[in-house]
C-alpha positions as CSV (number, residue, x, y, z in Angstrom):
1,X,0.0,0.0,0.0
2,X,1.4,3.5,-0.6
3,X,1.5,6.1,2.1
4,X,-1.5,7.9,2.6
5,X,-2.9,11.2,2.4
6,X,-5.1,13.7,4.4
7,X,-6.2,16.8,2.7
8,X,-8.3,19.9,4.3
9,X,-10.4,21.3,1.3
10,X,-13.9,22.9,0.5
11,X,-14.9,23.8,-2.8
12,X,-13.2,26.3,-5.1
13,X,-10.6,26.7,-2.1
14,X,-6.8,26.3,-1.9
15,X,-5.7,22.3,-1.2
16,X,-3.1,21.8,1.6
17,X,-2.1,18.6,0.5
18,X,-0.1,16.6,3.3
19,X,2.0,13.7,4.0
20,X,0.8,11.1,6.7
21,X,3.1,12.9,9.2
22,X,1.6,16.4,8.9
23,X,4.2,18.0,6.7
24,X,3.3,20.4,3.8
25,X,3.4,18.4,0.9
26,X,1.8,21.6,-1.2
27,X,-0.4,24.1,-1.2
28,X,-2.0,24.4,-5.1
29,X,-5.1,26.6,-6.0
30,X,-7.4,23.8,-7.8
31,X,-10.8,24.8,-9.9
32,X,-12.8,22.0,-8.5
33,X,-15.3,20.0,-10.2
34,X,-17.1,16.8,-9.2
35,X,-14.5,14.7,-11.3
36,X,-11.5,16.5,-9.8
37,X,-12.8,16.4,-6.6
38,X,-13.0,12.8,-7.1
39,X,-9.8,12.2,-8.7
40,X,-7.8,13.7,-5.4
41,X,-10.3,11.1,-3.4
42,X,-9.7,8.0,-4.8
43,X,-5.9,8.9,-5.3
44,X,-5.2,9.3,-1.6
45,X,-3.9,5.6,-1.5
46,X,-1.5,5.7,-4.6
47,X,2.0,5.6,-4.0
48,X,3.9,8.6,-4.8
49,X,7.1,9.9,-4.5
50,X,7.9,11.0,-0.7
51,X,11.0,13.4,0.0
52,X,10.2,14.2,3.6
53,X,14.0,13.2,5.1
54,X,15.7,16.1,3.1
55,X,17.7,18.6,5.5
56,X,15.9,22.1,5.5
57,X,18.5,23.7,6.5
58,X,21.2,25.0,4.3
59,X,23.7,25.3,6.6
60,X,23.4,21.0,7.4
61,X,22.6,19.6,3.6
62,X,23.3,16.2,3.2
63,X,26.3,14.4,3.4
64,X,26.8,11.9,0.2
65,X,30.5,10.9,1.3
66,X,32.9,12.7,3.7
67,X,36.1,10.2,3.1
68,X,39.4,11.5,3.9
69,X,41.2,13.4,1.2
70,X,39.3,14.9,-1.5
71,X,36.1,14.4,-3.2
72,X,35.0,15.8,-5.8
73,X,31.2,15.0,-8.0
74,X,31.7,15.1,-11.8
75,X,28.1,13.8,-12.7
76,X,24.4,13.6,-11.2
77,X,22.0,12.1,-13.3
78,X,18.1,11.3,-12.1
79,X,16.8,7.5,-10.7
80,X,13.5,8.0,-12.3
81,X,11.8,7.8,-8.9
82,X,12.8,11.3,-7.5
83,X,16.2,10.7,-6.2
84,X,19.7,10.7,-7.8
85,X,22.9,9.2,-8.6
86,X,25.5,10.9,-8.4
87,X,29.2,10.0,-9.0
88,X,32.9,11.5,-8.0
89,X,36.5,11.8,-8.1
90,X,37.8,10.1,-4.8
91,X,41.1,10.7,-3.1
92,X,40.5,8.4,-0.2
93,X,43.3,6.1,-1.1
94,X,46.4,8.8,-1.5
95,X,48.0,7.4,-3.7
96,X,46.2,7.6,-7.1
97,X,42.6,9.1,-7.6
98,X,39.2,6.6,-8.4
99,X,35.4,6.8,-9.0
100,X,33.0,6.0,-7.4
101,X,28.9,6.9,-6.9
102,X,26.4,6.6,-4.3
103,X,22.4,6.5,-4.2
104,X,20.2,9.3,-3.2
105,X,16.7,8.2,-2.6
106,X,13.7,10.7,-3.1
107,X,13.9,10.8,0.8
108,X,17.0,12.3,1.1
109,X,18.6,9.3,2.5
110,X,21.8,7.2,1.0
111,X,19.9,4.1,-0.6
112,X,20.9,1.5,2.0
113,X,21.2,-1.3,-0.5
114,X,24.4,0.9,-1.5
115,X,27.9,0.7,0.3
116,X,27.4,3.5,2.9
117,X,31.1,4.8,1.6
118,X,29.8,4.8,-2.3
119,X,30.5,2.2,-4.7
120,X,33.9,1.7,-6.4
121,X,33.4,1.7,-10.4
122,X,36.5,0.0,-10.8
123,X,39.6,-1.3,-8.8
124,X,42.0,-0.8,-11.9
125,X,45.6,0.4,-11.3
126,X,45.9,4.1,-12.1
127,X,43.8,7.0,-11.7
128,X,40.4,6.9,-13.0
129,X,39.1,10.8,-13.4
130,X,36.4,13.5,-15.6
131,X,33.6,11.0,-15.5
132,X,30.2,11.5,-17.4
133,X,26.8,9.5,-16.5
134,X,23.8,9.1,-18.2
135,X,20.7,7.1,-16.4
136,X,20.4,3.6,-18.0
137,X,16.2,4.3,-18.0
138,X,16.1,1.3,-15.0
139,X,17.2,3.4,-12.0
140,X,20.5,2.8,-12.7
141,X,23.4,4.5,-14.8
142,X,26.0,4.3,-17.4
143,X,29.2,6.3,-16.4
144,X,32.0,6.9,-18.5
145,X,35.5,8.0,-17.4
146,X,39.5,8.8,-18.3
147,X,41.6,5.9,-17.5
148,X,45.2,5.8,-16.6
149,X,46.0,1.8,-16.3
150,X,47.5,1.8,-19.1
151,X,48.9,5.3,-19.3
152,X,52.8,4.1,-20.3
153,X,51.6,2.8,-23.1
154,X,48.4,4.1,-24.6
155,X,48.1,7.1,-22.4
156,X,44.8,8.0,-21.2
157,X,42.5,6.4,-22.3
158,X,38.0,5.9,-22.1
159,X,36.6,3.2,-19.9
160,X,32.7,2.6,-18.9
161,X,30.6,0.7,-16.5
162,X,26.8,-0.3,-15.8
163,X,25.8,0.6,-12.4
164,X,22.3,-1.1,-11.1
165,X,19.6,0.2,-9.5
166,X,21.2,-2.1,-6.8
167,X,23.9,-0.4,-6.0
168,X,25.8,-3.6,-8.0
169,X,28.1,-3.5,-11.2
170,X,26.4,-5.4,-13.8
171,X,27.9,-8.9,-13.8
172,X,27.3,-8.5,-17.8
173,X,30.1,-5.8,-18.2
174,X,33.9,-6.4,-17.7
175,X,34.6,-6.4,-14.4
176,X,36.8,-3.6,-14.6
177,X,34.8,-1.6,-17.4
178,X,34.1,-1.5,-20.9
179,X,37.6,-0.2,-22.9
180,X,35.2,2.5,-25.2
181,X,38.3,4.1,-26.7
182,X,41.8,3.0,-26.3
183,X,45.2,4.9,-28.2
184,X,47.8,6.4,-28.2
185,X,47.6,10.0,-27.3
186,X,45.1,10.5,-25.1
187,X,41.8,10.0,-25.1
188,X,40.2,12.8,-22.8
189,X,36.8,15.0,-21.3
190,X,34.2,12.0,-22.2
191,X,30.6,13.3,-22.4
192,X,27.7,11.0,-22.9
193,X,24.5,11.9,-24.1
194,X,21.8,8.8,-23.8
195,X,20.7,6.8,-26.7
196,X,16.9,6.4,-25.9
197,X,17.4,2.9,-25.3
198,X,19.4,3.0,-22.0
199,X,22.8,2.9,-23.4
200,X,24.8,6.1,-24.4
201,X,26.7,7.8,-26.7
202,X,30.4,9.1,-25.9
203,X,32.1,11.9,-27.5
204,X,35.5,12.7,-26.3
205,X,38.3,15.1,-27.1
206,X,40.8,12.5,-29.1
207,X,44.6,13.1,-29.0
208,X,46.3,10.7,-31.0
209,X,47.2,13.6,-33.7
210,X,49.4,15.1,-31.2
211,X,48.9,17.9,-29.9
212,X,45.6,19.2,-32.5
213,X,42.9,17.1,-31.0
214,X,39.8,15.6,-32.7
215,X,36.9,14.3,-31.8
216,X,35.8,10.9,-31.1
217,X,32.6,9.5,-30.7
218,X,31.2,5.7,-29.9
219,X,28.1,4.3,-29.2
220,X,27.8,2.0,-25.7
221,X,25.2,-0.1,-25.5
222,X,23.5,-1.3,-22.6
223,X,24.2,-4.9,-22.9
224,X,27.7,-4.3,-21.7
225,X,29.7,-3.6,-25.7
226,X,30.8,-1.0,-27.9
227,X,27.7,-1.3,-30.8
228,X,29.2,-3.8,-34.0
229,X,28.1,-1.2,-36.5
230,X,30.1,1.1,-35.5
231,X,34.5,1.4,-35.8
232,X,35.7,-0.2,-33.3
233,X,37.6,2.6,-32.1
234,X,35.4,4.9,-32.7
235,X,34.6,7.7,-35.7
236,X,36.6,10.0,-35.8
237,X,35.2,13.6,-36.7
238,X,37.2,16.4,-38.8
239,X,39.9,16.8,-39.6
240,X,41.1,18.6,-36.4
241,X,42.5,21.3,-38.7
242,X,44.3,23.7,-35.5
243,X,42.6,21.3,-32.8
244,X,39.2,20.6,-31.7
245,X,38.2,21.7,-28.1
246,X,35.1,22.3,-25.4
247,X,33.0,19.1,-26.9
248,X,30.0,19.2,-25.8
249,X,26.6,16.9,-27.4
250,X,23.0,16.7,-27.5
251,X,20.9,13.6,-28.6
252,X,18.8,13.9,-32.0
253,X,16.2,12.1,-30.6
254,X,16.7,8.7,-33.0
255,X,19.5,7.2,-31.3
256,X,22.1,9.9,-33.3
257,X,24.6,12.4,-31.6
258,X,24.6,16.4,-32.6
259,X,28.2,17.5,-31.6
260,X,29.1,20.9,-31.4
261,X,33.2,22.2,-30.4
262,X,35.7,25.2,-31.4
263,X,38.0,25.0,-33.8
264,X,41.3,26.8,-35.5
265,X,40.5,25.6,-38.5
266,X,41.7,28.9,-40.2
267,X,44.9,29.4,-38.6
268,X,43.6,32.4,-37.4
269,X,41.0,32.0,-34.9
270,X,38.5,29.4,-33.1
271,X,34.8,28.9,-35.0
272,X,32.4,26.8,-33.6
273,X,31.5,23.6,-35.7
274,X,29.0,20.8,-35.2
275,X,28.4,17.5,-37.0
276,X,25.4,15.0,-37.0
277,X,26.0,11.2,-36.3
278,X,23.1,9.0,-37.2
279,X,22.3,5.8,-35.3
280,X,24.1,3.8,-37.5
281,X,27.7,5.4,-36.5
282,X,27.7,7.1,-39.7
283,X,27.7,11.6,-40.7
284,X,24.9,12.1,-41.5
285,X,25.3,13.0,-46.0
286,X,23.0,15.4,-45.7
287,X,25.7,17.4,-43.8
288,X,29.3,18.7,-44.2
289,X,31.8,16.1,-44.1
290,X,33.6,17.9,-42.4
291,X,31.2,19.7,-40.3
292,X,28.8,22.6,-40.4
293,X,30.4,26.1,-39.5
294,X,27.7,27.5,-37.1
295,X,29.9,30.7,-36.8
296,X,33.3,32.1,-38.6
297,X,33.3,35.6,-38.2
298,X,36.6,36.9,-37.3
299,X,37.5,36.8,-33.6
300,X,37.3,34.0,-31.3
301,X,34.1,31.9,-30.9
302,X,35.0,29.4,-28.1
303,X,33.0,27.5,-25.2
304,X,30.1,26.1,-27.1
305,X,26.8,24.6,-25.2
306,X,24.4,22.9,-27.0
307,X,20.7,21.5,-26.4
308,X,18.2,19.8,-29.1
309,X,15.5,21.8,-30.5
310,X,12.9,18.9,-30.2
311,X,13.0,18.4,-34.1
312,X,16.2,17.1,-35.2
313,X,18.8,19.8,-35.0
314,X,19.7,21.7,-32.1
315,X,20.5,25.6,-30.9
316,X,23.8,26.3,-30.0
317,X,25.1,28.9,-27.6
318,X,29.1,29.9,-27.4
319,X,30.9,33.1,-25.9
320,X,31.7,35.3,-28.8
321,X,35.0,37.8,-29.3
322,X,34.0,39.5,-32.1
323,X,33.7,42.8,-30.3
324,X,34.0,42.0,-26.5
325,X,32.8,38.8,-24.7
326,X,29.4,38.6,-26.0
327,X,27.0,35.5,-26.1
328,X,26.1,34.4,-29.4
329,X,23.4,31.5,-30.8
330,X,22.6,29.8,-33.8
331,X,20.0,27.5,-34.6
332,X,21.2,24.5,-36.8
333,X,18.0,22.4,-38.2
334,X,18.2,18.6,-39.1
335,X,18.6,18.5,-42.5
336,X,22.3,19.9,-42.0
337,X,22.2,23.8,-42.6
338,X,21.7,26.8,-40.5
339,X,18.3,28.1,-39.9
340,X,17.2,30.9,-42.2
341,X,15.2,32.7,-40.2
342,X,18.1,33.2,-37.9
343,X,21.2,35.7,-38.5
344,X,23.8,33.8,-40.3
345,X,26.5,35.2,-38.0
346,X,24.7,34.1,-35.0
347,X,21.8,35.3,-33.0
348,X,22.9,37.9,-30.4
349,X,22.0,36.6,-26.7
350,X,24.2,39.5,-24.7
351,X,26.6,42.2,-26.1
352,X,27.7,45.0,-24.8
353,X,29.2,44.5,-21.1
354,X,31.9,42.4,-23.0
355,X,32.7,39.8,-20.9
356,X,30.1,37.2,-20.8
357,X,31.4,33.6,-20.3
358,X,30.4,30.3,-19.2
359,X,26.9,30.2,-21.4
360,X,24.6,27.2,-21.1
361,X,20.9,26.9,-22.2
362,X,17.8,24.6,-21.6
363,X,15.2,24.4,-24.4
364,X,11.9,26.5,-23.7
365,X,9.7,23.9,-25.1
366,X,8.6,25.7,-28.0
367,X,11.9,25.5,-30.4
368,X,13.6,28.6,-28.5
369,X,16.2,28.1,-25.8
370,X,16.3,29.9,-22.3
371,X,20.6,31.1,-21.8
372,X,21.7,31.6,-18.7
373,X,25.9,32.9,-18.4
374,X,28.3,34.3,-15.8
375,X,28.6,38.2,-16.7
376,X,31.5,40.1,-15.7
377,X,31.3,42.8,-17.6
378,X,29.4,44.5,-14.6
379,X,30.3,45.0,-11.0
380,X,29.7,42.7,-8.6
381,X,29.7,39.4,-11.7
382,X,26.2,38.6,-11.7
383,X,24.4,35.8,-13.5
384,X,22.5,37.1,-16.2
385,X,19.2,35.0,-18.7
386,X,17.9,35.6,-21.6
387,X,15.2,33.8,-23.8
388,X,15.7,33.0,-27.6
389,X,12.8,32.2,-29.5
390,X,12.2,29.5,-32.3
391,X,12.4,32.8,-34.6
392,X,16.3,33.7,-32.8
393,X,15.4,36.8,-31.2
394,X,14.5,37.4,-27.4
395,X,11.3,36.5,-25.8
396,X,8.4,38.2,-25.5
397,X,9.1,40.5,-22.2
398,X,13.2,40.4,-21.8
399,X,15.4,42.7,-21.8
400,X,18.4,43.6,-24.5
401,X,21.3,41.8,-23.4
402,X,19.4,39.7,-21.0
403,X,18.3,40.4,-17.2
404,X,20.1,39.1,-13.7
405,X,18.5,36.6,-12.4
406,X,19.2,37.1,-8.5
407,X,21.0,41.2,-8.2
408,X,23.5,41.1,-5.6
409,X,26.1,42.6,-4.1
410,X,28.7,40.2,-4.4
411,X,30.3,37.9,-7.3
412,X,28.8,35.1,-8.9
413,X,29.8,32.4,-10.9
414,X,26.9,30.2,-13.0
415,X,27.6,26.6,-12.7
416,X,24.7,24.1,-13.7
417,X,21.2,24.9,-15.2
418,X,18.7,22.5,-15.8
419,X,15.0,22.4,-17.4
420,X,12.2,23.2,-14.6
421,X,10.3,20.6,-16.4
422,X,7.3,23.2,-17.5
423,X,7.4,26.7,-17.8
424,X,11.3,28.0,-17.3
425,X,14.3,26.5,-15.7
426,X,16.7,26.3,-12.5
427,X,20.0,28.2,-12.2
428,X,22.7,27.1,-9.7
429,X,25.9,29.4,-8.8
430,X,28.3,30.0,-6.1
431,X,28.7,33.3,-4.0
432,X,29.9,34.6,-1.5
433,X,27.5,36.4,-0.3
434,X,28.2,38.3,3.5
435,X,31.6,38.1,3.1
436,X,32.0,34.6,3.7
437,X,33.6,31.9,1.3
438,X,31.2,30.9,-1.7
439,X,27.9,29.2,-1.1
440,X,25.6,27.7,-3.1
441,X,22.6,29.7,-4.7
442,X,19.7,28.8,-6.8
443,X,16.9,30.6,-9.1
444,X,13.9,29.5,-11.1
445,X,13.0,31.6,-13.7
446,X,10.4,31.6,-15.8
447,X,9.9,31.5,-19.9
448,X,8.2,35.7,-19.5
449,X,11.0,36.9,-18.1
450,X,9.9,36.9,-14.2
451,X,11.4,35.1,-11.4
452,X,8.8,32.3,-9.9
453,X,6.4,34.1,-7.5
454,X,6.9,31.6,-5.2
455,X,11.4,32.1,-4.8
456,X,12.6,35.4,-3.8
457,X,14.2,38.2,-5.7
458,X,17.8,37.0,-4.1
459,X,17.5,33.2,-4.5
460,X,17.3,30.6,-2.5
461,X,20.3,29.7,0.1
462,X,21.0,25.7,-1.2
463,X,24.2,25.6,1.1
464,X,26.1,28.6,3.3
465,X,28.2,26.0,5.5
466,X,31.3,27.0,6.9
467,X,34.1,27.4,4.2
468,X,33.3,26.8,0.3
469,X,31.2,25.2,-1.5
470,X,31.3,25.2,-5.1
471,X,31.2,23.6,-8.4
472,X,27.5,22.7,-7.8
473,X,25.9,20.2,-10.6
474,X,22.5,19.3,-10.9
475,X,19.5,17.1,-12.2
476,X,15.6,17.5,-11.8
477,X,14.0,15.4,-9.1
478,X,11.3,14.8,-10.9
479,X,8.4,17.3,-9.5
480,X,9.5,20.5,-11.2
481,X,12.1,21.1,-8.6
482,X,16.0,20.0,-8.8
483,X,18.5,17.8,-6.6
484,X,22.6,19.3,-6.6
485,X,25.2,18.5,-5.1
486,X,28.7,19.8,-4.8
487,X,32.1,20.0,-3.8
488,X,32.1,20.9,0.0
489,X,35.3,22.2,2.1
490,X,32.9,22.6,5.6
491,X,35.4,19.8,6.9
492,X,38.7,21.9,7.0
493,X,41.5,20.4,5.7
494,X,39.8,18.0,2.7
495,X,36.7,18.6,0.5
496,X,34.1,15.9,0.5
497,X,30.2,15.7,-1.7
498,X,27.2,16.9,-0.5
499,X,23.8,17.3,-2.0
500,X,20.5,19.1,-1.2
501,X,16.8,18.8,-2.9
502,X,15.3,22.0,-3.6
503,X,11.6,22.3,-4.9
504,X,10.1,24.2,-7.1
505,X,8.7,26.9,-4.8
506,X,12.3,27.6,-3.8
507,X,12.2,25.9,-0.5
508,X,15.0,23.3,0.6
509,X,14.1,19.9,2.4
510,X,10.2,20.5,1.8
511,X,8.7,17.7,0.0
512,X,6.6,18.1,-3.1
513,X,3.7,16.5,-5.1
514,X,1.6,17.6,-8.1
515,X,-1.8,17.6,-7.7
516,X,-4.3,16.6,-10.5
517,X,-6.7,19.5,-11.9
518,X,-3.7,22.2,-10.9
519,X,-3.3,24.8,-13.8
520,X,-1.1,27.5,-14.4
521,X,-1.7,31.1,-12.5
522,X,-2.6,34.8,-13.8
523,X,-2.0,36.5,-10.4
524,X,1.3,37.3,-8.4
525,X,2.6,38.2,-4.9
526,X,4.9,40.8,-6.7
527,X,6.3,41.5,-3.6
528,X,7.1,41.5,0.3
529,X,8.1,43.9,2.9
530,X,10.0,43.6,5.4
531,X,11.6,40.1,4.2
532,X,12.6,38.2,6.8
533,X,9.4,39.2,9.0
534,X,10.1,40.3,12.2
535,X,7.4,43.1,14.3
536,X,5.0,45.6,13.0
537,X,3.2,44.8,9.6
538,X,4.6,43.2,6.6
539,X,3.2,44.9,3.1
540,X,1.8,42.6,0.7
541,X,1.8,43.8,-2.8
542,X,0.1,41.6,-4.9
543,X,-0.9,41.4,-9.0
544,X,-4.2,40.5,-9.9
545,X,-5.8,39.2,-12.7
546,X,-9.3,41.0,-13.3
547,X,-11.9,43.0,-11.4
548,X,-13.1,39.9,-9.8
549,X,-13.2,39.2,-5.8
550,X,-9.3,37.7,-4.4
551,X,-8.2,36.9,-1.4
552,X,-5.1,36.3,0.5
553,X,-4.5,33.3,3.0
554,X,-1.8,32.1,5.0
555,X,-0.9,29.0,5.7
556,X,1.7,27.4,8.3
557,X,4.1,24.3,7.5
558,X,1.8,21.8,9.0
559,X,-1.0,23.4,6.1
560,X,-3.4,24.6,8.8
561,X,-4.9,27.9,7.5
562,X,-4.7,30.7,10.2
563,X,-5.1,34.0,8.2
564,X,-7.7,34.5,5.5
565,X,-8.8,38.3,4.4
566,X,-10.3,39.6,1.1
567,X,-8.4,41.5,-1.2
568,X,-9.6,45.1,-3.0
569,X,-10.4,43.8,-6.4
570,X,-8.0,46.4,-8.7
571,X,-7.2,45.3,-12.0
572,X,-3.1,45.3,-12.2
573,X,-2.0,45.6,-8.1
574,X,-3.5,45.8,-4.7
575,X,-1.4,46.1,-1.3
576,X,-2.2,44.9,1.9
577,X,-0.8,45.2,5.6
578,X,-0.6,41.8,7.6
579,X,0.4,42.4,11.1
580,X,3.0,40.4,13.3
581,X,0.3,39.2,15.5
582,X,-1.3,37.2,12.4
583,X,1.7,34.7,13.0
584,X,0.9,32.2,15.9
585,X,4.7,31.8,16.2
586,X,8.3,32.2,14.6
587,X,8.6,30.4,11.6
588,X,7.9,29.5,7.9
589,X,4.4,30.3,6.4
590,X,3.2,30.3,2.6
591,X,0.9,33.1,1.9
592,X,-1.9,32.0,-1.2
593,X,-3.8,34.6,-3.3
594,X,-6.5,33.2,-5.6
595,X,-8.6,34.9,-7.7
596,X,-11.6,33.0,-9.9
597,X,-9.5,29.8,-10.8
598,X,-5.9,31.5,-10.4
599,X,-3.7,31.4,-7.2
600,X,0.0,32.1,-6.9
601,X,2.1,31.5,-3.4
602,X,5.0,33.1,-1.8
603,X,7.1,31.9,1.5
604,X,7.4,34.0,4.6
605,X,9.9,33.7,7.2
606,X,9.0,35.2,10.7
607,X,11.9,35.7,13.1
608,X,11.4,35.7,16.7
């Protein structure tokens, strides 16, 4: 039997939806009808997906391996259940470094069918290092890695393993991995992109043309082999020309591989190139042999990212030196030319403050792409977003050159973004915010423009432990919201892995569920004053949708309502004061506006 439910409802109301323990599963606005209504009743007894163990504290997180030595994650991918694997670079033994991975359940507890110290992906001799992981569709994963057993004679070279849901190798496999791509040279900075069917495809930076590099890609299947249609070391994109570097790879969607790097192919500067693989281990013919120039222009184009457009080709995103460090796009289409409708040069994302870096993108579900990059051309470095439609020009609503997505005082540095899964995406970067060593920020933002009513203007804390954390990667858990997980230096002397779920209303440790009937909102909290909440009244100032009657509730973490008032129905704002005294005690509360069938939420913390 799943766990249970209780809900407190009446009709046409917001729905606290709780676990079996009392805690605030969600609060969601729900237009009720008789077939709705009986939906949520007769789905009380279905399992779902429970994360109520999750720290909610961002100065505690949770601890995926604190070994001696250092530690360091290189890949997260998702279980399919609302948890995570996540794998690392491991120090423990002194002498060489290896890889290993550990379980997150969508608890927020180590899996204890795993090792409690992480699994070891391989007990080769030499260091094992810059692994990739894609999920293997079964709760497991594939991860691929650099491999030094042989390095006196082949260098480094590309090894892979299955890891079970289990927390097992797969017997299937060689013990000590799959060799994917073994030569002379070097063989280095393996990503995988999954094949659909649970395997994955490699690309790596390939280095037997010492010291241009090409690019190599192979196709792993899930049975534990490189696939027989393909060379058996691998094709080999080009030629490298001046080098091939920063490979990155998105899937076509039919078990092919769209690869994107830079290249001195000119002798003069770096363009950025991409190339289509079909299924078959083949270039595609309806492409450039030697690859597709998605940019040439004189000056630099360097550190590509790339993400498929949903039909066949992809949009790519690269830091641009033409004049400054700008971020530039350009949408390449499947049939193996650039898009028309876009600037041939490249679509312009930022330019301007001149020194944009870092870019990465999530598609916006509608053939655009939503940017997100590490500008520096302004002081503090902030992160900044930007949307690019299907049609390569900015979204409906955003600013030229893009908007910060959390304006602070101090530094930042955009490390991971991932897909919300709906309307926008999830940004993580380091800060160090007070004065202190970096921490761990996030952001959703949204496809108009506007941060999540729910999250505040600054972000949300994910971890501000002693020391630094940084280098945080991510992966969704499933409910709209994301898991990360980072190097962490909060034990002085060695740096060890942590992780931390946060949902999507911003809040860390808080578990989540979607509710069926739940629709997207017209109204906001636009804002809150004083934030943290401490004595006297807090100002409310809230958006609404029409003339029609709203009100504004409050809600504490157990989902027991203990504020309700209605709101002056003004078309475009209204602003209310909500005394101290409203709060039985110190602590978190959600506030819900609804309006007709809209409702939007925002957190509150009261201090003592």
């Amino acid at each position: 039997m799943g766990r249970k439910f209780g809900f407190s409802f009446s009709w046409k109301r917001v729905l606290p939806v709780l676990s079996a323990t009392g805690q605030l599963l969600r609060l969601t606005w729900i237009p009720f009808t008789a077939p709705t209504l009986l939906t949520i009743i007769l789905s009380v007894g279905l399992p779902v997906t429970s994360f109520a163990d999750w720290p909610g504290n961002p100065l505690t997180n949770l601890a995926v391996c604190f070994e001696p030595e250092l530690q360091a994650p290189s890949a997260i991918v998702p279980d399919g259940s609302g948890g995570a694997i996540v794998v690392w670079i491991d120090g423990r033994s002194t002498t060489t470094y290896e890889t290993y991975a550990q379980h997150i359940l969508s608890s927020g507890q180590l899996d204890p069918d795993w090792s409690p110290t992480g699994l070891l992906v391989t007990t080769a001799s030499g260091t094992q290092s810059w692994a990739s992981a894609v999920s293997d569709l079964q709760g497991g994963a594939i991860v691929a890695w650099q491999d030094e057993r042989d390095y006196s004679s082949t260098g480094i070279d590309l090894y892979a393993h299955h890891i079970l849901a289990s927390g097992a190798l797969d017997p299937l496999w060689p013990a000590e991995g799959l060799p994917v791509a073994v030569g002379e040279g070097g063989q280095v900075s393996v990503v995988l992109v999954p094949d659909g069917a649970g395997g994955a495809l490699a690309v790596w930076a390939n280095y037997e043309s010492w010291p241009s590099p090409g690019t190599g890609v192979q196709h792993i299947l899930l049975s534990g082999s490189v696939d027989p249609s393909w060379p058996d070391s691998g094709l080999t994109l080009g030629p490298p020309g001046n080098g091939q570097y920063n490979q990155v790879a998105c899937s076509d969607s039919a078990g092919g591989i769209l690869v994107a790097w830079h290249e001195g192919r000119n002798n003069l500067d770096y363009d950025i190139l991409a190339q289509h693989v079909l299924a078959n281990g083949q270039i595609d013919p309806d492409w450039p042999v030697t690859g597709l120039t998605a940019s040439g222009v004189p000056g630099d184009q360097v550190e590509p990212a790339i993400v498929a457009d949903g039909a066949g080709g992809a949009i790519i995103v690269w830091t641009d030196e033409r004049a400054g460090y700008d971020v530039y796009g350009q949408h390449i289409r499947a049939s193996g030319d650039l898009d028309p409708a876009w600037p041939p040069t490249g679509a312009i994302v930022s330019m301007g403050l001149e020194n944009a870096s870092t870019a990465c993108l999530v598609a916006d579900g509608t053939g655009g792409a939503l940017v997100s990059w590490t500008e520096s051309g302004v002081t503090p470095n902030q992160v900044y977003a930007m949307r690019i439609t299907a049609a390569g020009v900015p979204g409906p609503g955003w600013p030229a050159n893009g908007k910060s997505v959390a304006p602070s005082a101090s530094d930042q540095y955009l490390q991971s973004m991932i897909s919300d899964g709906t309307s926008g995406a999830l940004l993580f970067w380091q800060e160090a915010r007070g004065g202190s060593g970096p921490d761990i920020y996030a952001q959703r933002i949204l496809l108009n423009s506007h941060i999540h009513s729910a999250w505040t203007v600054g972000g949300t804390p994910v971890s501000t432990a002693i020391n630094n954390q940084w280098q945080a990667i991510a992966t969704t858990d499933g409910a709209h919201g994301a898991i990360a997980t980072w190097q962490d230096f909060r034990a002085a002397g060695e740096s060890d892995v942590y992780a931390q779920r946060v949902d999507q209303f911003g809040v860390i440790g808080s578990p989540t569920v979607d509710v069926p009937g739940a629709r997207e909102v017209d109204v906001a909290i636009a804002s809150l004053s004083p934030v943290p909440f401490q004595r006297g009244s807090m100002i409310a100032r809230v958006t609404l949708a029409s003339t029609a009657p709203a009100e504004l509730s409050v809600f504490d973490v157990r989902g027991r309502q203990v504020y309700r008032e209605a709101i002056s129905a003004r078309l475009g704002g209204s602003e209310t004061r909500i005394a101290r005294s409203v709060f039985p005690a110190a602590g978190v509360y959600m506030l819900v506006l609804r309006q007709a069938a809209d409702a939007a939420m925002a957190k509150v913390v009261v201090l003592p």
